[in-house]
C-alpha positions in Angstrom: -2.8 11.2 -10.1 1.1 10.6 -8.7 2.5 7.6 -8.0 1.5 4.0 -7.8 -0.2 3.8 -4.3 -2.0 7.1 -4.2 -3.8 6.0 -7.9 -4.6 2.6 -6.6 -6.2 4.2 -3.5 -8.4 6.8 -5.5 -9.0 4.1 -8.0 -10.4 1.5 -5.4 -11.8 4.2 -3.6 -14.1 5.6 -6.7 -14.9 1.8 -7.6 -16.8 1.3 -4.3 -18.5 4.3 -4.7 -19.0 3.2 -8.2 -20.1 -0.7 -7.7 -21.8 0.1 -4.3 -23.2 3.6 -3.6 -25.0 4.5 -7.0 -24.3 0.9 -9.0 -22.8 2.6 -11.9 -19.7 1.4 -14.2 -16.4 3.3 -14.0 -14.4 4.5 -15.9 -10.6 5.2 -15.0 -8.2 7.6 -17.1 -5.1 5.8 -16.1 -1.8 8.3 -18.0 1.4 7.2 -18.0 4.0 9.6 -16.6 7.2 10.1 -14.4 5.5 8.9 -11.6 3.7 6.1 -13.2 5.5 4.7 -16.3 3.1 1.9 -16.9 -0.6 1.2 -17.8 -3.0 -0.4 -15.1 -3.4 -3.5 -17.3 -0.2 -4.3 -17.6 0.3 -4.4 -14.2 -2.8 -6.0 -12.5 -5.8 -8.0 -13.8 -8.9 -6.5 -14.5 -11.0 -7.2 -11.4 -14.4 -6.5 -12.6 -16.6 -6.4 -15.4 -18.5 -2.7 -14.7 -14.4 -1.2 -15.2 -12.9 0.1 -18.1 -9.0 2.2 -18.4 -8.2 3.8 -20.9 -4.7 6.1 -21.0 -5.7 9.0 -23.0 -7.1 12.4 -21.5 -6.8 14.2 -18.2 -7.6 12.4 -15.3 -9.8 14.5 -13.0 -8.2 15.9 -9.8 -7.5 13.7 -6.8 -9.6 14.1 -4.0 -7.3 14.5 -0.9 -7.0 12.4 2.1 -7.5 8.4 3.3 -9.4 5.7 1.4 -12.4 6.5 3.5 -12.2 10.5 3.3 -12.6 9.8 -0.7 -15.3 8.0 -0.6 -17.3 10.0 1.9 -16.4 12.9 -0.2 -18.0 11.2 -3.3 -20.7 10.6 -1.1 -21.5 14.0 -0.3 -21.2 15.1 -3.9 -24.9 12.9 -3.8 -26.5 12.5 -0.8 -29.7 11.4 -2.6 -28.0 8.0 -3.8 -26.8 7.4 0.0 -28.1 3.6 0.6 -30.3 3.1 3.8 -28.0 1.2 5.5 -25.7 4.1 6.1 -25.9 6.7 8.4 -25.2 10.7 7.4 -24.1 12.8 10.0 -22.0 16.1 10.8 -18.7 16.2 12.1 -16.5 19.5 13.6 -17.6 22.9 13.8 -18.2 23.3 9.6 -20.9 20.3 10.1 -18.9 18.8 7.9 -20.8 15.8 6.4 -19.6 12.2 7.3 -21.0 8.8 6.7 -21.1 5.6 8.9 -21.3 2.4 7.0 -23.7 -0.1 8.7 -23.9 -1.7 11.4 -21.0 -4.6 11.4 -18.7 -3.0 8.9 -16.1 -1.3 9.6 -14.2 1.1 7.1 -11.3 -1.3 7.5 -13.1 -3.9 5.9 -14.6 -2.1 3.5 -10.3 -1.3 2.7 -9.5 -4.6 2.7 -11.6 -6.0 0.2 -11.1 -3.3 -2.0 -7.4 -4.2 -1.8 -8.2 -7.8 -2.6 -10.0 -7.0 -5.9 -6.5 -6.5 -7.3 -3.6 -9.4 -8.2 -1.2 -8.9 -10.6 -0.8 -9.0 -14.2 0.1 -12.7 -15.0 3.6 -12.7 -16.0 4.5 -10.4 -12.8 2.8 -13.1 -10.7 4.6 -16.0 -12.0 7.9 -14.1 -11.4 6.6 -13.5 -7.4 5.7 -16.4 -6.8 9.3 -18.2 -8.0 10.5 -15.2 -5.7 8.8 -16.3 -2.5 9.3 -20.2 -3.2 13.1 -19.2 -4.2 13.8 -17.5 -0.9 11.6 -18.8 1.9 9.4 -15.5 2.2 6.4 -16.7 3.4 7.8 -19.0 6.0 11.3 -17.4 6.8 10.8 -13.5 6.2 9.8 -10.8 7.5 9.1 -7.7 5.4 10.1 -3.9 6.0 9.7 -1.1 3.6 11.6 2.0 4.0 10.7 4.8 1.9 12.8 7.7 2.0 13.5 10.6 -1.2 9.9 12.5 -1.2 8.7 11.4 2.2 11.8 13.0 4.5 10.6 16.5 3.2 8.6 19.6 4.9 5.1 19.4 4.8 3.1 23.0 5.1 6.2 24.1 7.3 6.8 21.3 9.6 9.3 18.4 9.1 7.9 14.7 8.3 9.7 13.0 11.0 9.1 9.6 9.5 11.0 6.0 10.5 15.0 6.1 11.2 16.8 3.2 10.2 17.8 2.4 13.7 13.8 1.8 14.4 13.6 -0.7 11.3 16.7 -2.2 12.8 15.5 -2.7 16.4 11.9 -3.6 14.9 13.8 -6.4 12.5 16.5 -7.3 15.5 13.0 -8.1 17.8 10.8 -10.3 15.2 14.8 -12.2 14.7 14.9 -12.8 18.2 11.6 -14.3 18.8 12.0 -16.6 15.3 15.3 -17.9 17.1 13.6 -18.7 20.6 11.0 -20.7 18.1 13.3 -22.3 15.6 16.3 -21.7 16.3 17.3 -20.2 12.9 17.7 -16.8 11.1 14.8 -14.9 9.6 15.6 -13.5 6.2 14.8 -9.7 5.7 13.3 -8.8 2.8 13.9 -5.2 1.8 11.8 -2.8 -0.5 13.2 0.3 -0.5 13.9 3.3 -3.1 17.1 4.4 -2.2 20.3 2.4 -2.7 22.0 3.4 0.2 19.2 1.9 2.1 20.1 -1.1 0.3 23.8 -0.7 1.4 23.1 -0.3 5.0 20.9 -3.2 5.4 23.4 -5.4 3.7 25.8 -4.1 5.6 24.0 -4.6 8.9 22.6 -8.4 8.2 24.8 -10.2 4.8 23.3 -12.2 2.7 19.9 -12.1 5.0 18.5 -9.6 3.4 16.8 -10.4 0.0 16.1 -7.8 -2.4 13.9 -8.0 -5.8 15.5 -6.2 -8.8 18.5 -4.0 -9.2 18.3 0.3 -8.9 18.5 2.2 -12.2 20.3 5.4 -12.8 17.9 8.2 -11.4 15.8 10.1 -13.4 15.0 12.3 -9.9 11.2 10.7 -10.1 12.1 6.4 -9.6 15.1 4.2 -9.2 13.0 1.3 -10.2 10.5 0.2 -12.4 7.2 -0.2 -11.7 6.3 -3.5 -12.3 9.2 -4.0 -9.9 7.6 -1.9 -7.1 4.3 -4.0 -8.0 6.4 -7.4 -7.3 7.8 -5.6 -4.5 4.7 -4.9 -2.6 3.4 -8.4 -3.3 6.5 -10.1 -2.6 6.9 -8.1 0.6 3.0 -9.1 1.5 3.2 -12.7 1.5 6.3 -12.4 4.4 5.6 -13.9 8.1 5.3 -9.8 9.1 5.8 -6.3 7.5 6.9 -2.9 8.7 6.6 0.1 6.7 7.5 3.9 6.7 5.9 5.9 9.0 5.4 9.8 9.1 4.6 11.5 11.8 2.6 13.9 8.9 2.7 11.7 6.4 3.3 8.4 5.8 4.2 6.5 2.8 0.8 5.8 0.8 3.1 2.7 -0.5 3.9 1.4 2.5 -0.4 1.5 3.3 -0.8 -0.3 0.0 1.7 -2.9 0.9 -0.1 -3.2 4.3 -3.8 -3.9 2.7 -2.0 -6.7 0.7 -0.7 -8.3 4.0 -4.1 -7.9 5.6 -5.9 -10.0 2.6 -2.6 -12.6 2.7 -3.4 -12.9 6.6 -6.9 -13.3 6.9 -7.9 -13.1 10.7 -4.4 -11.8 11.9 -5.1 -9.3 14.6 -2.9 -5.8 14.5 -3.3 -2.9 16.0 -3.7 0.5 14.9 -3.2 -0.2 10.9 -1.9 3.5 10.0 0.8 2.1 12.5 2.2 0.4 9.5 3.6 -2.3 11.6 1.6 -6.0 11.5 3.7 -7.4 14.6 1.9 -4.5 16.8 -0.6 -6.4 18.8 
């Protein structure tokens, strides 16, 4: 199952299937591990009354690819249960079985309110929201998220060429700029990262602007932080006036995407562009 964003992604994934496509509860197998330390329940509500987690056994296998890939694979698994509103069709020169959802709803939607279903366990929510009130994030912040350790590796061969510094730099140094024409003050950064010298060169580059949540751990080679601080981080970071997150020219990071569906559901009716862009201030 990995790490934090990729399970939330099958998870939400398999639940729409789940709720939508056959109307059947689910059932998640939810371990804890070196990736992901902590159960779903004490991390986020429980959205729904036709899910149930439970941490023992052997989660199945993860089905590969975007949130949309995983559910079209489910729905090829059982074409029969396909609702008439959706359209099959083949795709490439396998025919390769893909599925259109109808008319007036896009897969981006269907993304975004999967995303919404989830809000945090109650104490974590309390402590983001003194965050955010404590240092101005939702009206003097911008967000970037810089994932480096497991993303800046090879990926079947080729190198994952994925955001440099100096790009989070310029892209922070543009959204400051236009805040100042506006206001005339400084935009606080607020910085989720996993590496502490990403930590160190931000705070060496912009001072006490930058806000960070939580302190880095000694490494265990899997996290630096906790994850109920990665979950405060990616709602903390969602709530700021924009967000930028890491991406890979193979691969981007599947926590920056999950951070980016929060924003989305914070924003409603903000217009981006491409969202695998991972950038909200690109019109």
């Amino acid at each position: 199952m990995a790490g934090l964003g990729n399970r939330l992604r099958q998870m939400l994934a398999a639940y729409y299937y789940a709720h939508n496509v056959v109307q059947r509860p689910l059932h998640v197998v939810w371990p804890k591990d070196k990736f992901c330390s902590s159960h779903f329940l004490e991390l986020f509500e429980v959205f729904a009354p036709d899910i149930t987690f439970n941490i023992q056994g052997v989660a199945p296998p993860a089905l590969r690819g975007g949130f949309s890939t995983i559910i079209e694979a489910y729905m090829a698994r059982t074409p029969e249960t396909l609702p008439q509103s959706w359209t099959k069709y083949t795709e490439g020169p396998t025919n390769a079985p893909r599925f259109r959802p109808p008319r007036g709803l896009a897969w981006s939607a269907i993304s975004a309110s999967q995303y919404a279903l989830l809000k945090p366990a109650a104490p974590l929510a309390g402590a983001i929201d003194a965050f955010v009130e404590r240092h101005g994030i939702a009206t003097n912040a911008v967000a970037v998220h810089v994932r480096r350790t497991d993303q800046e590796t090879a990926v079947d061969g080729e190198m994952n060429v994925v955001t440099t510094s100096q790009e989070f730099f310029d892209w922070v140094e543009q959204r400051a700029g236009e805040a100042r024409a506006l206001t005339g003050g400084e935009l606080r950064i607020f910085l989720a990262t996993d590496n502490p010298s990403t930590r160190l060169e931000f705070e060496a580059r912009y001072g006490p602007r930058v806000v960070t949540y939580g302190e880095m751990r000694a490494s265990d080679n899997v996290r630096l932080t906790t994850i109920e601080q990665a979950v405060c981080d990616a709602f903390i970071a969602s709530r700021a006036l924009e967000f930028k997150g890491t991406f890979g020219t193979l691969r981007s990071s599947s926590f920056s995407a999950m951070i980016l569906q929060f924003w989305r559901g914070r924003h409603v009716g903000r217009k981006i562009c491409t969202p695998s862009s991972l950038d909200t201030a690109c019109k």
